[in-house]
C-alpha positions in Angstrom: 60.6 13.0 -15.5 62.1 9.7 -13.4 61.5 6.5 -14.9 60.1 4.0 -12.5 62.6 0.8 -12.5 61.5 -2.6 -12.8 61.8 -3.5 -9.3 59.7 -0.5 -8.2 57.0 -1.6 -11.0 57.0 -4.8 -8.9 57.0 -4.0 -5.7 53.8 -2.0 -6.7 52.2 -4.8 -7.8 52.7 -7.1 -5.1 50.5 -8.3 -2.4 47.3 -9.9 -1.5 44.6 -10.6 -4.2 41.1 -11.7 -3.9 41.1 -14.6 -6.8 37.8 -16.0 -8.4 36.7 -17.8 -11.5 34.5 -16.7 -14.9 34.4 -19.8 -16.9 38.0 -21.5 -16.4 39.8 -18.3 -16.4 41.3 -16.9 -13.2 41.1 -13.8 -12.4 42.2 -11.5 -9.2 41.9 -8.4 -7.8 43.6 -6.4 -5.0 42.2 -7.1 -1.6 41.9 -3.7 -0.7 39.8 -3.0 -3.4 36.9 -5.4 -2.1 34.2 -4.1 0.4 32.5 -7.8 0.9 31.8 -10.5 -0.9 27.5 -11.5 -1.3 25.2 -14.3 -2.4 23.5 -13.8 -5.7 20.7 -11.9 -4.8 17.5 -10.3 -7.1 18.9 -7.2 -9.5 16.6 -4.8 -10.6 17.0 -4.1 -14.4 18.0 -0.4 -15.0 15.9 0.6 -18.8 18.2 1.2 -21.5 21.3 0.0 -20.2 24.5 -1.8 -21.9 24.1 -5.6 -21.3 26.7 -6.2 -18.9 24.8 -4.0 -16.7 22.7 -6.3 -14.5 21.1 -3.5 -12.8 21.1 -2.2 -9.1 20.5 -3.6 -5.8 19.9 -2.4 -2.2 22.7 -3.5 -0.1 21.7 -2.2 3.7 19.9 1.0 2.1 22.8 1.4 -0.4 22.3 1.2 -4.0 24.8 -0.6 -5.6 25.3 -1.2 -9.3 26.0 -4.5 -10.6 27.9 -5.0 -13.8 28.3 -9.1 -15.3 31.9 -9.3 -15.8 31.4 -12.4 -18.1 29.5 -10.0 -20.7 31.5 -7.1 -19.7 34.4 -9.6 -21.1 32.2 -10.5 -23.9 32.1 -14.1 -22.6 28.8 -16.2 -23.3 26.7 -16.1 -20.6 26.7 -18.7 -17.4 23.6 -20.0 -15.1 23.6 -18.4 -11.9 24.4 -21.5 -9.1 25.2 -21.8 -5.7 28.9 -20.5 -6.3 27.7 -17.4 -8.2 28.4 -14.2 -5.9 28.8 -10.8 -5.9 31.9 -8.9 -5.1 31.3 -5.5 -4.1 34.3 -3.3 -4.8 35.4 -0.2 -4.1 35.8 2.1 -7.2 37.6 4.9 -8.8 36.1 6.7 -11.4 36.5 10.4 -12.5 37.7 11.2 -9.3 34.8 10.2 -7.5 34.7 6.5 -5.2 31.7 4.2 -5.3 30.8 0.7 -4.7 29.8 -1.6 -7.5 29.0 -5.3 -7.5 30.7 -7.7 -9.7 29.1 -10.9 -10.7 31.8 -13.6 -11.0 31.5 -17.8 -11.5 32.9 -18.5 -8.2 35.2 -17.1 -5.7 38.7 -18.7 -4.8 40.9 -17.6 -2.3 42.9 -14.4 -1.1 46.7 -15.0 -2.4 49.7 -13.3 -1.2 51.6 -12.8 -4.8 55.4 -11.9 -4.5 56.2 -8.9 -6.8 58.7 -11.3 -8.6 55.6 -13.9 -9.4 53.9 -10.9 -11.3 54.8 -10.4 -15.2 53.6 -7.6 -17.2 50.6 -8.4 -19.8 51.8 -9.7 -22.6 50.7 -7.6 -25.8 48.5 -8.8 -28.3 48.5 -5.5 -30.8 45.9 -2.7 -30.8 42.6 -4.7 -30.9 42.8 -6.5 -27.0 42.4 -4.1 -24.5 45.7 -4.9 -21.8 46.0 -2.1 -19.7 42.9 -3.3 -17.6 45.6 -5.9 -16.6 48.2 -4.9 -13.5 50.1 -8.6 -14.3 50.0 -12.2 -14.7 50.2 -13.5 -11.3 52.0 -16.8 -11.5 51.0 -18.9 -8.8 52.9 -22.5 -9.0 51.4 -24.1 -12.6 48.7 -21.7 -12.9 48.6 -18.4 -13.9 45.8 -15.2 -12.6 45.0 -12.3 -14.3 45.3 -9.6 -11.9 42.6 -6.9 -13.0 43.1 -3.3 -12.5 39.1 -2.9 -11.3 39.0 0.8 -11.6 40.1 0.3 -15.6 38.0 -2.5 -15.9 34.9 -0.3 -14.9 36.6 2.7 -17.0 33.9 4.1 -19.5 31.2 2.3 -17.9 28.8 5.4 -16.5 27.6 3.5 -13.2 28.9 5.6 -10.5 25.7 8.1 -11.0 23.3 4.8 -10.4 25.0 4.3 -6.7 23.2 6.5 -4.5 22.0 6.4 -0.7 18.4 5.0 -0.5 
């Protein structure tokens, strides 16, 4: 079994990330990963399930779960203002591909991170969950958490709720 080298790990990682805020934490996710990027609209609550699920809307006769990554990070709860969007994002789960919406603060920017400006999580023992982190995207004094979208959404059972209307 071959070993993949540091430089290879990198050269994985790199490239252009869609960058938005929860709170004062900044976060990013890999541009290829993200179908569009929506106003807050009206969500329709889906009975019985886990708080960070919002519930579903219909996005041009597409259902499309919505999941509150502020809860889903077990984050206190924000009000929803003219920056609140959705991102919908194109994900892997079981070996099936859906989109689901992500409610974040505020989009930022799309950045071009360098494979050499990404470090590995750090590790904070078994109770915080890291490997829903690709890096720590260092972007001149600041620092992005570069998610991993299809572990973030990893145990969450929402790609049975996205379905053609």
């Amino acid at each position: 079994m071959e070993k993949t080298t540091v430089a290879e790990k990198t050269r994985a990682r790199e490239g252009k990330y869609l960058t938005f805020k929860l709170g004062r934490e900044e976060y990013g996710i890999e541009i290829l990963k993200v179908r569009e990027i929506i106003g807050y609209m009206a969500i329709t609550a889906v009975p019985r399930a886990p708080e960070y699920i919002k519930g579903v809307i219909n996005l041009r006769g597409q259902v499309i779960p919505v999941l509150d990554l502020r809860s889903r990070f077990g984050m206190d709860a924000a009000e929803v203002t003219e920056q609140t969007c959705i991102i919908v994002a194109d994900v892997s789960q079981r070996g099936r591909r859906f989109n689901a919406g992500l409610v974040v603060d505020q989009v930022q920017e799309v950045l071009d991170i360098a494979g050499d400006h990404i470090e590995d999580a750090p590790q904070f023992g078994n109770n915080v969950q890291t490997d829903i982190i690709l890096g720590i995207g260092k972007i001149n004094d600041t620092i992005k958490i570069l998610l991993d979208i299809d572990k973030v959404l990893d145990n969450v059972s929402i790609g049975e709720m996205s379905r053609d209307i």
